[in-house]
C-alpha positions in Angstrom: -15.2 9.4 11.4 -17.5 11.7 9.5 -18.1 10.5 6.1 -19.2 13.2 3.6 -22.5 12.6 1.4 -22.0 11.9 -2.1 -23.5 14.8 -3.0 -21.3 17.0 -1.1 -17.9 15.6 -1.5 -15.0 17.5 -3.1 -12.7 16.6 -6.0 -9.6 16.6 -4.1 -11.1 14.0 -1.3 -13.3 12.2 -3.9 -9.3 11.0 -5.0 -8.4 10.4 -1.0 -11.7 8.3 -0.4 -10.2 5.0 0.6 -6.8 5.3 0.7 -5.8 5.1 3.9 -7.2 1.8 4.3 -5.7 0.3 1.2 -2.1 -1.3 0.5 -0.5 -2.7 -1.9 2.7 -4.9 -2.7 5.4 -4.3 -5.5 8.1 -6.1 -6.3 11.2 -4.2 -6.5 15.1 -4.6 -7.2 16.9 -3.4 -4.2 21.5 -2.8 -4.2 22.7 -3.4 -1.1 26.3 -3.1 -1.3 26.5 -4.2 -4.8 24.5 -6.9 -3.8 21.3 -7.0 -5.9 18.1 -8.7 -4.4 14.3 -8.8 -4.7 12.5 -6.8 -2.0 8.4 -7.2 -1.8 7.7 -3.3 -1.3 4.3 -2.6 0.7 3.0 0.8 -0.3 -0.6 2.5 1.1 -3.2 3.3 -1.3 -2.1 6.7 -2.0 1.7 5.7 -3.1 3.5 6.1 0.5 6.4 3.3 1.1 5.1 1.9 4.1 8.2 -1.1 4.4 10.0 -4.2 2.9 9.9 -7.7 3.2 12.0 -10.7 1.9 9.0 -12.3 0.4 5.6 -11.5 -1.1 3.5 -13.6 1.9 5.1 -11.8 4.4 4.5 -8.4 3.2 0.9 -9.1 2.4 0.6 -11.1 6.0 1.9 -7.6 7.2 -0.7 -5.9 5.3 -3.3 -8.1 6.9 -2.1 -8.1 10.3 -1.7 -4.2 10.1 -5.4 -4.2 9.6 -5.2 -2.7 6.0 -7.1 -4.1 3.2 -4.7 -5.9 0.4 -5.4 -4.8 -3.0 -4.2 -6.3 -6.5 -3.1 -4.4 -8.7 -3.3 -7.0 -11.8 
């Protein structure tokens, strides 16, 4: 992986730097069949759904295990 100098580096991947090895979990209401139920959504660092667990340790266990780096976000 070439990583650009500081100097050198764009605005555009300046805003990409990172991302790809970040993730994130949110907690979301999800209607399944007018069925309403907490989903823990794991999203990468740039805002892409990645998937959905039943509970918040198993998506960030999925996180760790996928070799991404767990972020807070509070």
């Amino acid at each position: 992986m070439n990583t650009p100098t500081l100097n050198k580096i764009k605005n555009d991947d300046f805003l990409e730097f990172g991302n790809s090895l970040l993730a994130f979990v949110k907690k979301e209401n999800n209607d399944i069949h007018n069925n309403e139920m907490d989903v823990f959504a794991v999203y990468c660092g740039d805002g892409t759904l990645l998937a959905t667990f039943e509970s918040k340790e198993s998506a960030i266990a999925a996180i760790i295990q996928s070799g991404l780096e767990f972020t807070n976000l509070h």
